[in-house]
N, C-alpha and C positions, 0 to 999 in steps of 0.2 A: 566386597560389594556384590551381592545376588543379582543377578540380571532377570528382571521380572518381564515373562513373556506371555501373549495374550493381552486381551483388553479386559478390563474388572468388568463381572459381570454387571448384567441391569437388569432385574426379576419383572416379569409381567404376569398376568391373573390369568390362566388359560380357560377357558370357556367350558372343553370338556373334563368332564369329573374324575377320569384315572390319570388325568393330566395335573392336576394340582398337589399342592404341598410337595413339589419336586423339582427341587433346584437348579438339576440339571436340565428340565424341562423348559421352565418358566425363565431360563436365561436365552434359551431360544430367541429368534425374532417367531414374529407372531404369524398363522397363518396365513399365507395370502390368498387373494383373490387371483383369476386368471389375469385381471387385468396385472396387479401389481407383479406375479411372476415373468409378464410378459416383458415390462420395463425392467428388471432387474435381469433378463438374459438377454434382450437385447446388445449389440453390438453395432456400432452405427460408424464405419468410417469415415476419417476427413474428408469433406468433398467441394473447395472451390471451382467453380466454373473459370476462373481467370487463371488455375494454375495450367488449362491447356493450352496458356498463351506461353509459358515456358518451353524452352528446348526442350529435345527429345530423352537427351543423357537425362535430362533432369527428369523427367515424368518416369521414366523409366522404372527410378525408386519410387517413387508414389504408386506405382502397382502393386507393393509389396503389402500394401494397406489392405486388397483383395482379399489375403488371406486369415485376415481378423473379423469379417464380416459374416455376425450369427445372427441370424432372422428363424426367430420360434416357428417349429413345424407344430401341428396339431397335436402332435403326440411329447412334442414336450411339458404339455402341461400334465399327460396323464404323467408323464414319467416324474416331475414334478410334486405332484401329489402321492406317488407311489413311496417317495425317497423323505417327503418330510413325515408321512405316515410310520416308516420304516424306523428311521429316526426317533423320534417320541416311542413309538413301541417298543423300542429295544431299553430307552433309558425308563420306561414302568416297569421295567426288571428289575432295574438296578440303581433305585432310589441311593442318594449315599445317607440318607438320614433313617434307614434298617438298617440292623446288624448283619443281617445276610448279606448285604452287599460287601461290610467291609470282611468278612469270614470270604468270599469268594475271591475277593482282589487280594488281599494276606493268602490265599492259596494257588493261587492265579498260576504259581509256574509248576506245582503238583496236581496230578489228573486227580479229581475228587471225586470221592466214589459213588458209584450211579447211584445210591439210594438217595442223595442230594441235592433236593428238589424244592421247590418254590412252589406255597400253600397258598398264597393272596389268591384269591380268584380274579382281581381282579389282572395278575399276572399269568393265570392259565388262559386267558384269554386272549389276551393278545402274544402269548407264547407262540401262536398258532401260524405266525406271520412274521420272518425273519430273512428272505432272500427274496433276490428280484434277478431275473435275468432278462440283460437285451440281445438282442442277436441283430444282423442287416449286414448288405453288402459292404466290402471293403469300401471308405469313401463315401459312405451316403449316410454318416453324419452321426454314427453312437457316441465317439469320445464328443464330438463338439457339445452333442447332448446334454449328455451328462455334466461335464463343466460349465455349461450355461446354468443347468438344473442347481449346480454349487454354489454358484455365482447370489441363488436366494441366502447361501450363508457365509455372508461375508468374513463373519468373523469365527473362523475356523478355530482356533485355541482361545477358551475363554478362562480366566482367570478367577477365581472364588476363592474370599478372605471372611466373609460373613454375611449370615443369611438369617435373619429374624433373630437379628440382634446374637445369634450363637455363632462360633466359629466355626467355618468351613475349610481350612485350607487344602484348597483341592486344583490341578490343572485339570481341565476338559478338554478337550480334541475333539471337535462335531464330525471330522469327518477326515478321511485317510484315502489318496489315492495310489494304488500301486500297481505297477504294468511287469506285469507276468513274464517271467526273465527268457529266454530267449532256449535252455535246455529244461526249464520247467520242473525244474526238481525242487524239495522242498528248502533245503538247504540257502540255494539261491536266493529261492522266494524274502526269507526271513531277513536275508541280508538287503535285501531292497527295501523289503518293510522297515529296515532301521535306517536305512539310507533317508528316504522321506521322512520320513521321523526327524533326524536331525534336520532336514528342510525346513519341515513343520515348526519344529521348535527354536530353531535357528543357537543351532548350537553343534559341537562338531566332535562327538561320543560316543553314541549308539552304533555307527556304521565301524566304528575301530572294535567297539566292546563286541559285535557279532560277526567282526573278522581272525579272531583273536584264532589261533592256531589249538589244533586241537580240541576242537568242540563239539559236540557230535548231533546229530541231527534232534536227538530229544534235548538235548539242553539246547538246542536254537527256537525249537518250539516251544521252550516252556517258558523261555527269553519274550517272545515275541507276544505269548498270553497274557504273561507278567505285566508286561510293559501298556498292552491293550488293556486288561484292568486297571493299568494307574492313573491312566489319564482318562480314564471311562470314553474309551472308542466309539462313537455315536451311530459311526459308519465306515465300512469298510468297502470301497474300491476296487476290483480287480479288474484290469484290463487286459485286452490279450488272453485270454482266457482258452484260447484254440492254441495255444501252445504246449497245451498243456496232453495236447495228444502225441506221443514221442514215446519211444519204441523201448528209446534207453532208459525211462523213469517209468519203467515198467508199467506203461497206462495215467492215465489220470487218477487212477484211485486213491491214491495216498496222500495227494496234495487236496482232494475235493474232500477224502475223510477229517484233515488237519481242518478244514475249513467249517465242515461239519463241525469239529469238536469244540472253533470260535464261539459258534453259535449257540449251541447244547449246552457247553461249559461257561461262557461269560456272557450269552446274551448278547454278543456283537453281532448286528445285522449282515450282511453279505449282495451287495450287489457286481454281477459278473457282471462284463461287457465283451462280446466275442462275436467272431464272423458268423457265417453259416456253417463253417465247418468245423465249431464248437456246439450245434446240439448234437452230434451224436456221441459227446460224451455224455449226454445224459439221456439214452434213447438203448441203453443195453439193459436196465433194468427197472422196474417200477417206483423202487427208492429215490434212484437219481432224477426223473423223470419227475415224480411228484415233488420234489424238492427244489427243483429247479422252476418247477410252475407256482410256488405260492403265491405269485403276486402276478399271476400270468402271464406266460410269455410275451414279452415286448418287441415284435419285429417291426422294424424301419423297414417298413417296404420302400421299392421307388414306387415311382408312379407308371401308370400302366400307361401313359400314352403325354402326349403334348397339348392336351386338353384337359388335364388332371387340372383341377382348380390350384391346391398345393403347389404345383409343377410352375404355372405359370404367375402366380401372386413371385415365389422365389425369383423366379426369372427378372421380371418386372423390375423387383426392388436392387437387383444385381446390377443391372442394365442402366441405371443410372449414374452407374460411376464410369464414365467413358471422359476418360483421358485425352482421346484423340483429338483433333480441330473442327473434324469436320463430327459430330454426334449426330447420329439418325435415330427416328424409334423405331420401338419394337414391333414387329407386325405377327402376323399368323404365319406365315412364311417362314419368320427370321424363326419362331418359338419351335415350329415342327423339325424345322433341321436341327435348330441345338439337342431337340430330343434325341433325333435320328446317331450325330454323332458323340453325345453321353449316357444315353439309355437312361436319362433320369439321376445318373449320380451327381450327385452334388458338388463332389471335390474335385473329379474329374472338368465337370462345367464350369467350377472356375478359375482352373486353369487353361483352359482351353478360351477363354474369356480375358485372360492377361496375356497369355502367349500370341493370342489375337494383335491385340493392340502393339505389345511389343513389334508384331509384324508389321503394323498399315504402321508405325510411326520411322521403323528402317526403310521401309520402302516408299516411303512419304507419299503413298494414298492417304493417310490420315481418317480414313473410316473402316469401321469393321464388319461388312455386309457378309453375305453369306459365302460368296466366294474367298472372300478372307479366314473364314470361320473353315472352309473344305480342306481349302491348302493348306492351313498350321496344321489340322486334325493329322491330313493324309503324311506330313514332310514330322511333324515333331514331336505326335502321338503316336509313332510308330509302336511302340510296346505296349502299348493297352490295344490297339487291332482283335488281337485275338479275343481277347474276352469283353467286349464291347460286342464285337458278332458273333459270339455266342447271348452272349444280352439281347442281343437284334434278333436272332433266330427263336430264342426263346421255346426250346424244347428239353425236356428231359437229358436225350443224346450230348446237346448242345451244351450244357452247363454241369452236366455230373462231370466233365471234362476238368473242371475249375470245383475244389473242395470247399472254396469260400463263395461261390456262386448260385450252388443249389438250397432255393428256399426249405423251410426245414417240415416236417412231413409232419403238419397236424393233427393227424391222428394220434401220436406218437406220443408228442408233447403234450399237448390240451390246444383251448382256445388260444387264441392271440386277441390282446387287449382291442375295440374300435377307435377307428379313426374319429377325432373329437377337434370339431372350429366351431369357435364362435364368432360370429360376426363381430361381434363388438369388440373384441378382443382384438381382429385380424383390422380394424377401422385405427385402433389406438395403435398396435405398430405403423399405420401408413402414417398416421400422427405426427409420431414420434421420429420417425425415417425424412417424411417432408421436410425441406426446403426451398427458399423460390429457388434457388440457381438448378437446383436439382428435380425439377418438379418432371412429373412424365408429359410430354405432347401430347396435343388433342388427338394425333393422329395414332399416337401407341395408343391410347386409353380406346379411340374406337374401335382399332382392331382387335382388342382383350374383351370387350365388351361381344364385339361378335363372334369370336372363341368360345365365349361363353353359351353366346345365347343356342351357337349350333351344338354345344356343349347337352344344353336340356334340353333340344328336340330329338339328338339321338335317344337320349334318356326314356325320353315319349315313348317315341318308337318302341324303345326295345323291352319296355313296360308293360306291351300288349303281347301278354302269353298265348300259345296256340290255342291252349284250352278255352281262352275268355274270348279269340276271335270264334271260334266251333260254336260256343255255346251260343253266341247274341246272332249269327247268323243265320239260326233257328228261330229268331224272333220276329215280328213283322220290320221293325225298325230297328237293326242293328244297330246304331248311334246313339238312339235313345237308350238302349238297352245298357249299351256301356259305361254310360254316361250315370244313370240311375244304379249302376252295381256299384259306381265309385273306381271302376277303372282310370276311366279319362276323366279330365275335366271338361268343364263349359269353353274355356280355350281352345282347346284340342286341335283344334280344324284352323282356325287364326292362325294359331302360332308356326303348323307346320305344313297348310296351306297359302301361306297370305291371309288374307282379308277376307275371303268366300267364306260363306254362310250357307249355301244349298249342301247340306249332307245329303241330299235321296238319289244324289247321280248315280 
């Protein structure tokens, strides 16, 4: 009896035209919208208000719930769009209804020689676009990313027996994640790649077939091609990708050329995921460099301060799973300290946020105010100290200290993608997050609300360039002046005076 894995596919009619008559396309689910990507990565943990009426033992495991909770940051929708983009690109390479594709997968574990090229235009086209790199602090949230971003494709191995009435038998793999081994050599690599493989496929063969004694590094690589053409790889995964710098694997180079060669030779896409002290394996030459930006570099930055919009929307939705008996809300206050002792990272905040609670519930304070929040940081966060104040200090000196701390030198690399919310989008997670037991207090919502507001009169402020104050007070009526260039607006003086209306004092 065959054990039949994946789910049979189900064809849809793709909208765009290099997108159609491709089976492996049209079994895709269909693009989404922000909204819908934003319900498919959401993560919303259990939250009754009556379970703080339980013992402490007992809440204690309901903390452990903290660390499943993903709430989309702005930039996962670009990352989002970047990976279903990547995806469909890679499989307009490699329709299985041309011959070229099956001559590529029949060759898959011999290097085919470079005159071996794909003549569709409509395939030189999107040739052009095959890797994504993210980079960001340890902690501030690439892998939850990415797996939220996966999370749009549920059904990772799909199944194909027949497609317009002709036969197909074919397994698909939309997508492959594998975390970069620990000595970074290639070797390793492949054997990881088989390891998930049998995950994927739920079967328990590949990891024994590419441990087999005696193998040598090209017959693992051309294993590992092979097997990426059978199942038409949609996407490929790497994570840990800054391991990959190591003295003893003589550099990165040979595991980013094997990677190279995925792409070149079978059209499997490439997305890295790594610290900051993964771009400067691609900052020694123009190749790696360009190669590593085709979809532009993606940095998770944190947020620069406790006013970041991002920063605090997170906060918010975090802050309502308090365990404790006594729940207070969130003020201006409570938001700037937690800034102060996580500098914005995410993973760090909540843990620092569970090890809270754990605290006020052994010490039966039963609330987690700010002084709660000082003493777990200073008595339990002892080993993150140092690079939290270098985070705090935020200078050059202060973070080249730490190789996964210093942001990466845009000159180097290229742009880095914008920061992207939409409100409508960021309405439908509160949506979706809502509950009454869980809803925010009037008095957290007013102090977020005046976070905000002194939020965009800084903004005002700091709007008004030297040169456009020089220039208008040359004018008779400097206000007028500013006002009429589209500097400021008609508010201007309301908003960051009060109420007065006499500008001529």
């Amino acid at each position: 009896m065959t054990l039949l894995v994946g789910v049979p596919a189900s064809y849809r009619t793709p909208s765009i035209q290099e997108y159609c008559d491709n089976p492996l396309i049209e079994s895709l689910p269909d693009i989404c919208t922000e909204s819908q990507a934003a319900s498919a990565m959401l993560i919303r943990p259990q939250f009754d208000p009556r379970e703080r009426l339980f013992p402490a033992e007992h809440r204690w495991h309901l903390l452990a719930r903290l660390k499943h909770i993903v709430v989309p940051r702005p930039k996962y929708y670009f990352i989002e769009r970047t990976i279903s983009r990547l995806i469909r690109a890679g499989y307009v390479l490699r329709n299985p209804l041309e011959a070229e594709t099956w001559r590529r997968v029949y060759g898959a574990r011999m290097r085919p020689p470079e005159s071996s090229t794909v003549t569709n235009d409509s395939a030189r086209f999107f040739h052009a676009e095959s890797k994504c790199t993210i980079v960001g602090l340890s902690g501030i949230g690439k892998t939850t990313a990415v797996d939220a971003v996966l999370r749009v494709y549920p059904d990772q191995v799909i199944r194909h027996e027949t497609y317009r009435d002709h036969r197909l038998p074919l397994t698909q793999i939309v997508w492959l994640k594998v975390t970069c081994p620990e000595n970074g050599s290639i070797s390793s690599f492949c054997r990881e790649f088989a390891r998930q493989l049998d995950r994927t496929l739920g079967v328990d063969k590949y990891e024994r077939m590419y441990t087999r004694s005696k193998l040598t590094r090209d017959e693992l690589e051309g294993m590992m091609r092979q097997h990426s053409a059978t199942y038409f790889l949609g996407l490929l995964v790497i994570d840990e990708i800054q391991r990959l710098d190591l003295a003893k694997t003589h550099g990165a180079a040979p595991l980013l050329d094997f990677f190279q060669d995925l792409r070149d030779l079978l059209k499997v896409p490439i997305l890295l995921i790594g610290t900051y002290k993964a771009v400067k394996l691609f900052t020694g030459g123009l190749k790696d460099a360009r190669r590593a930006s085709e979809s532009g570099l993606i940095d998770l930055e944190r947020p620069s301060s406790h006013r970041d919009d991002e920063w605090a929307r997170f906060v918010r939705r975090l802050w309502a799973y308090q365990w404790v008996q006594h729940p207070i809300p969130l003020t201006d206050e409570l938001l700037h300290g937690l800034f102060d002792l996580t500098q914005g990272v995410t993973d760090v905040l909540v843990i620092l946020f569970k090890l809270a609670q754990q605290r006020a519930m052994e010490a039966g304070t039963e609330v987690i105010d700010l002084a709660c929040m000082r003493s777990t940081y200073d008595e339990q966060l002892t080993l993150l100290h140092p690079a939290i104040n270098a985070l705090r200090e935020n200078t050059y000196a202060s973070l080249s200290k730490f190789e996964d701390l210093l942001p990466p030198n845009r000159e180097l690399i290229g742009q880095t993608v914008p920061a992207h919310a939409d409100i409508n989008v960021e309405a439908k997670i509160d949506q979706l997050l809502a509950h009454d037991s869980a809803a925010m207090p009037n008095q957290q919502e007013m102090a977020v609300n005046h976070a905000s507001r002194a939020r965009k009169d800084v903004s005002k402020r700091e709007a008004l360039a030297p040169s456009d104050l020089r220039s208008a007070a040359t004018t008779p009526d400097a206000y007028q002046s500013l006002r009429e260039s589209g500097v400021i607006g008609d508010d201007f003086l309301s908003s960051t005076h009060g109420s007065g209306t006499d500008h001529t004092q």
